[in-house]
Residue, then its C-alpha position, 0 to 999 in steps of 0.5 A: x200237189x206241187x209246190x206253187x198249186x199250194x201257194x195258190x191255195x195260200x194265195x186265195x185264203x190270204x185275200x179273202x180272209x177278211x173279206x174280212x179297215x185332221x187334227x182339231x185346229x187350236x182355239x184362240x184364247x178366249x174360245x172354249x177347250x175345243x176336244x181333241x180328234x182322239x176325244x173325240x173318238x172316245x167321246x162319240x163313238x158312233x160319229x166318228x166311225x161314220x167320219x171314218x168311213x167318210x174319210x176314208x171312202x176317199x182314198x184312192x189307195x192304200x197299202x197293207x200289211x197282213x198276219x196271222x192263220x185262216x184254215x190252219x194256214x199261216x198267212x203273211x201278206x204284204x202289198x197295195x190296194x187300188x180302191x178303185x172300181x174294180x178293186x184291184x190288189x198286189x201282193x206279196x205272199x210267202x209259199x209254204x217253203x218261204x219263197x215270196x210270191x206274186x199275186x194280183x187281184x182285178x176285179x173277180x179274177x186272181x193271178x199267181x205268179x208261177x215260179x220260173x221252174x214249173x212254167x214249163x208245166x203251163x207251156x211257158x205262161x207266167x201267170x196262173x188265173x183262177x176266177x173266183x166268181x165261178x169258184x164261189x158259185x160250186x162253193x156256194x159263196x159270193x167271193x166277188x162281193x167278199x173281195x169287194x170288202x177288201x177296202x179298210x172301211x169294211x171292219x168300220x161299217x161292221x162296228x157302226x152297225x153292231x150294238x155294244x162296241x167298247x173303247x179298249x184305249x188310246x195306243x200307238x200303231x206304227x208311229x200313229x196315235x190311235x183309238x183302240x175300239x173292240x166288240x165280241x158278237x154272236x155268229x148270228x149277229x156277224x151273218x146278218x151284216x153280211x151280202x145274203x150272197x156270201x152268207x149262206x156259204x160263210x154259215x156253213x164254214x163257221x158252222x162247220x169249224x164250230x165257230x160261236x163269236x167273232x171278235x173285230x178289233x180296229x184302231x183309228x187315228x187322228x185322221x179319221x183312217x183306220x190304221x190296223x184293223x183285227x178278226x178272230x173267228x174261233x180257231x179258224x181265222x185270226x188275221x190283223x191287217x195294218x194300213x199305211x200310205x193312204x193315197x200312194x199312186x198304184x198301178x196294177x195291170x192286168x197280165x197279158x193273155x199270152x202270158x196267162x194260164x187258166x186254171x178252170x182249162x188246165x183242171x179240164x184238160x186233166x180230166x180223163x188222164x190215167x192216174x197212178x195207183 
C-alpha cells in the first residue's frame, strides 16, 4: 500500500476516533457570597453540564487539537470545526513518515490531500474522496452520525446521561482555569448512549479488541465550554482532544470535482487487473 493510501487510513481513523467536547458578577457588599463558576461546577454537577452543553450549542466554530492511538495507530491531529449544518472539518494529519497532510471533512464525505508526487497516479486530481456513508454501510456502522459528534458537546452529553460522574479537581489547561470530571462505565453502559445506527458496528469492534470499560475525561472552564476532553477504550482508543478559539471564522469548501478523485471508482477500475505473484 503506498505511502499517501496509508495516510488516508490514518486520516479516516483520526476523524472518527471520537466520534468520539461568564464568570459570576461580584456582589455588592451587603448581598450574600455569590459561588464562583468553578463552585459551581463542583457544586452542581449535573447544571452545570447542561449550561455547558447550552453554552456551547452556540458556538459557530472551534479549533481542535488531537493525540494519542486508535487501532494501534498513532494519531495527531490539528485543525478547525465549522459546527455548522453539515459539519465541516479541516485538518492537519501526520502520515506514517511525518509528512503533514491535508484533510476535509463535509458532511459524509472526507477528502485527502494527495501528495504532488503520487497525482499522476489519480490523473493529476489532488483530492482523494472517500464516502463514508457507504463505507459505514459494508462495515455495518453509521460513520455519518458518528461524524455528526464531532462537535465538543459530545463528551458532555455522555456524562450528564451517565450515573456516577466524579470531580477529579479543579486544574489548568492551556492557560484556563478548568474542572476536571471523570467517569469509568461498563461497555454496555457507553453502547446504550449510542445512535442504534452506530451501535451494533461499534459492539462489535470493542467485542472484538476485548474492551470491558471506557473511561471519558472532560474538563470545563468558567465559561461553560469544554476545553479538553479524553477517551480511553481499553487498549484500543486512547485519544485527548483540546478545544480553543471558540467562534474563530472558518471557511472550508468543498474541493472542486475536477479536482477530485473518487476512491469508490478507483478500487472498481482495479477490479480485473492481474496482480503479481
Amino acid at each position: 500500500m503506498s505511502l499517501w493510501k496509508r495516510t488516508t487510513v490514518l486520516a479516516v481513523s483520526a476523524l472518527t476516533a471520537l466520534a468520539m467536547t461568564a464568570c459570576g458578577s461580584t456582589p455588592g457588599s451587603d448581598a450574600p457570597e455569590q459561588p464562583s463558576v468553578l463552585e459551581l461546577l463542583v457544586s452542581d454537577l449535573k447544571g452545570s453540564l447542561q449550561k455547558t452543553i447550552e453554552v456551547t450549542d452556540k458556538s459557530d466554530s472551534v479549533t481542535v487539537t488531537m493525540q494519542g492511538t486508535a487501532g494501534g495507530q498513532k494519531i495527531s491531529v490539528q485543525g478547525v470545526v465549522d459546527l455548522g449544518d453539515p459539519v465541516k472539518a479541516e485538518m492537519t494529519t501526520a502520515g506514517p513518515d511525518g509528512t503533514p497532510t491535508t484533510v476535509r471533512m463535509i458532511g459524509t464525505a472526507i477528502y485527502v490531500e494527495i501528495p504532488a508526487e503520487d497525482r499522476a497516479s489519480t490523473g493529476g486530481k489532488r483530492w482523494m474522496k472517500l464516502d463514508l456513508a457507504t463505507v459505514g454501510e459494508q462495515a455495518g456502522m453509521d460513520f455519518a452520525k458518528q461524524l455528526e459528534d464531532v462537535d465538543p458537546t459530545k463528551q458532555v452529553k455522555t456524562l450528564l446521561a451517565t450515573e456516577g460522574v466524579t470531580v477529579v479537581g479543579e486544574e489548568t489547561v492551556n492557560g484556563a482555569r478548568t474542572v476536571h470530571y471523570a467517569v469509568t462505565m461498563p461497555v454496555a453502559t457507553y453502547l446504550g448512549q449510542l445512535d442504534a445506527g452506530a451501535r451494533s458496528g461499534v459492539e462489535q469492534q470493542l467485542a472484538k479488541e476485548g474492551v470491558k470499560e471506557v473511561k471519558i475525561d472532560l474538563w470545563v472552564d468558567e465559561e461553560y465550554r469544554p476545553r479538553r476532553a479524553g477517551i480511553v477504550m481499553g487498549d484500543m482508543v486512547d485519544m485527548t482532544v483540546d478545544y480553543t478559539d471558540y467562534g474563530k471564522a472558518v471557511n472550508i469548501e468543498t474541493p472542486p470535482p475536477a479536482e477530485t478523485a473518487d476512491f469508490a471508482e478507483l478500487l472498481e477500475g482495479l477490479k480485473g487487473l492481474p496482480t503479481a505473484n
